[in-house]
N, C-alpha and C positions, 0 to 999 in steps of 0.2 A: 504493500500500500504506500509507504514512505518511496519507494524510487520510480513507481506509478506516477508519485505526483511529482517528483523531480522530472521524470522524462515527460509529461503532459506540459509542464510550464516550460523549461526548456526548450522543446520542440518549438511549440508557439512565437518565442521569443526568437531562436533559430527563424522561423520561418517568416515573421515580420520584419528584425531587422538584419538580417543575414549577416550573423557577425562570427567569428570564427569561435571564440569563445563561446557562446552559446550550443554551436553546434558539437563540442567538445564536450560539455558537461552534458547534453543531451543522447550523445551514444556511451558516457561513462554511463548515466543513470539506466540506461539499456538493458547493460553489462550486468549489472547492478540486480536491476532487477530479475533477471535469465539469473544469477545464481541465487535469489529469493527464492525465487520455483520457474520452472521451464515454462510454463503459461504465459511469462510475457514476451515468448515470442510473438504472441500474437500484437502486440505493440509495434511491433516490426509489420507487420499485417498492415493496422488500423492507418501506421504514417504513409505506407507506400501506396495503399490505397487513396490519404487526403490529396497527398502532392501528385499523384496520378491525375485525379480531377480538377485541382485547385493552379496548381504552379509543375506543370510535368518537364517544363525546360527545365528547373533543378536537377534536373535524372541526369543533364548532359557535365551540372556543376560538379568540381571536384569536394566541397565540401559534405552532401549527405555520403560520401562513400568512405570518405576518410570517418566520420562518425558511424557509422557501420563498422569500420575497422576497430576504431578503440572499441565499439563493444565488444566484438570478436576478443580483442585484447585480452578486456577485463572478464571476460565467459573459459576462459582459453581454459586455466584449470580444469575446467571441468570436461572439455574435448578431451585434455590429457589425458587424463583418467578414464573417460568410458575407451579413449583409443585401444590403451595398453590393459582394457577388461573388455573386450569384445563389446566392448558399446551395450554392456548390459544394463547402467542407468537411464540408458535412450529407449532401448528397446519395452524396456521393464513398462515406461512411464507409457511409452503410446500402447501399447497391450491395456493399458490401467484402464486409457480413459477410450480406447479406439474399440469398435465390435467388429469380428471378420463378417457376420449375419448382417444382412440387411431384413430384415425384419422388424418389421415398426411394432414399439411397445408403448402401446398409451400412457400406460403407467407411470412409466417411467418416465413417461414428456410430460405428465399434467404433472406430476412428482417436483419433475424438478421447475415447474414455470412456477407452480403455485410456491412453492418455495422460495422464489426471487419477491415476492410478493411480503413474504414472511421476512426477505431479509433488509427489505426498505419499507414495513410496514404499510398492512394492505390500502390503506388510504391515499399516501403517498406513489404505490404504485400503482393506483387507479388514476390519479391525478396524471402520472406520469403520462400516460398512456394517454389521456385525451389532450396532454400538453401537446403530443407526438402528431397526433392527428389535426390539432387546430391550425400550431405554429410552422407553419410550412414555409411559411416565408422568409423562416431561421435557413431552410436550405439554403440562403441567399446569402447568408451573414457569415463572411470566412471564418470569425472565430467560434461563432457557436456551431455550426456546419463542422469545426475541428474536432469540440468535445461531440456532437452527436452521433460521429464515424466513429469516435474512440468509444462510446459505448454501444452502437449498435453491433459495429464488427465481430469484437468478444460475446456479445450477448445471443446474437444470429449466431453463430459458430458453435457455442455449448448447446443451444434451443435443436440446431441439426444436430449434433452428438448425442442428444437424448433421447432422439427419435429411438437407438437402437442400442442404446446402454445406459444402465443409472449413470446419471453425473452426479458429485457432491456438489449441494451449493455454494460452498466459500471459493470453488473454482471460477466461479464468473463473478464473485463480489467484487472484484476491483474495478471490474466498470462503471461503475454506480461510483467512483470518484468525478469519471466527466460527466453524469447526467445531474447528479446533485447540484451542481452552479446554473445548470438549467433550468430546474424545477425551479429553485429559490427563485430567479427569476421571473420564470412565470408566475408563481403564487405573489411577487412582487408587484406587478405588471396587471396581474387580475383581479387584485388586491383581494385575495383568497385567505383572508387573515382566522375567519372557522375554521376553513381547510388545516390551514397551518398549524393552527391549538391544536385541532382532533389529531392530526395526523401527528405532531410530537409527543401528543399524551401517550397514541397508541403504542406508537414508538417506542417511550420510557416502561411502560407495562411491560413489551417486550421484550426488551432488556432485561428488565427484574426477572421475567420467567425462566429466559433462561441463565441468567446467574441462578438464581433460586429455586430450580424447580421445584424441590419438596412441597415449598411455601405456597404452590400455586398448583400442589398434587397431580403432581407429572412423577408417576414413580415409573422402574423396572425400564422398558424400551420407552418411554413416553419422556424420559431421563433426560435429557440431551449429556448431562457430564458421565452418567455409567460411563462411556467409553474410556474415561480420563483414569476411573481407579481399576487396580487388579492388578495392569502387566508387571508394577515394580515388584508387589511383595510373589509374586508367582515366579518373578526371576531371581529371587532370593531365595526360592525354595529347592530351585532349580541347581542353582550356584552351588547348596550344599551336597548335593546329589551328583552329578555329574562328575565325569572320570575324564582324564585327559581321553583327546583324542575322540569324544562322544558329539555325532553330531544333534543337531537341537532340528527341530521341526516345527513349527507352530502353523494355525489355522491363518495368521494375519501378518502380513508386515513389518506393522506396529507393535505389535505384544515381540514378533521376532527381533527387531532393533533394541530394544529394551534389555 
């Protein structure tokens, strides 16, 4: 989220005043973000799609390629490493989130839409949503046209992926950095000051719930934090048990990393 929004201001600044330095901190923050979590290659996506339609003679400048490099740069680690392990944290993560089946599963699209809804609280992203439809004439406005490709790109992109495999929601939460300056925005603009109340109240509930679920009787799978307790003291049981040389197996990932 923090190099999200370094690379989202950056870029912009990059892209109005075209100054080298800018464009330098905005393939660091790239970088940056690619070893946060590999997801924001799709940032690389979002920019090469705006300056495709916005400014595509930059494609011919040596500056966006030289900021391609420094990220490349600052990611490089990480090539290192999957190089010299057969590329098995590449491979690993598109298996995670990619289905060989094309087979469409409702479920798991309404699963994960309804869920974005949940994680800008559903008022908010009802609002968003007739923002989307009203303000058309934002297509026009290069800098909000910036942020509404930097969130629809990521958000279209998981909305297809879930067609035919669960996605986790906090995989497309960083979009909702560029549509939020939007929203405000508009609820500015349309002076949606109800809207605003309900939709923060909703919000903060939200939050409480889930910090708190007990408080708000979401026990067992309804839990959102169950997944947080068990793997440490189960790898302490484990620790005491195990013989050199024993390999470990577990059902999850996460409980294996542990």
């Amino acid at each position: 989220m923090l190099f999200r929004s370094m690379v989202l201001f950056y870029s912009l600044r990059a892209i109005k005043y075209d100054r080298w330095g800018d464009f330098l901190l905005a393939g660091a923050s790239i970088g940056f973000a690619l070893l946060s979590k590999y997801t924001g290659v799709l940032l690389l996506g979002s920019l090469g799609l705006y300056f495709l339609l916005k400014c595509p003679k930059r494609f011919l400048g040596l500056k966006p390629w030289v900021a391609i490099g420094v990220a490349i740069i600052v990611f490089s680690p990480v090539i290192i490493w999957n190089f010299q392990n057969s590329f098995i944290s590449f491979s690993f993560q598109y298996t995670h989130g990619s289905s060989s089946s094309f087979t469409i599963l409702w479920d798991k699209f309404f699963e994960f839409f309804g869920g974005q809804f949940l994680l800008i609280s559903p008022i908010f992203g009802v609002a968003s949503i007739v923002m989307l439809f009203r303000k058309k004439e934002w297509f026009r406005d290069n800098d909000r046209l910036f942020l509404l490709i930097n969130f629809l790109f990521p958000i279209l992109f998981f909305l297809y992926k879930a067609l035919f495999k669960k996605m986790e929601l906090n995989w497309a939460a960083p979009a909702f950095l560029s549509l939020l300056p939007l929203l405000g925005a508009y609820l500015y603009e349309a002076r949606a000051r109800k809207t605003l109340i309900a939709g923060s109240i909703l919000s903060i509930v939200i939050v409480l719930a889930m910090k708190f679920p007990l408080l708000f009787g979401l026990k067992n799978e309804k839990n959102f934090q169950d997944r947080i307790f068990g793997p440490a003291e189960l790898a302490q049981v484990v620790e005491r048990h195990r013989k050199s040389g024993d390999a470990i197996m577990t059902y999850h990932f996460v409980v294996g990393s542990v």
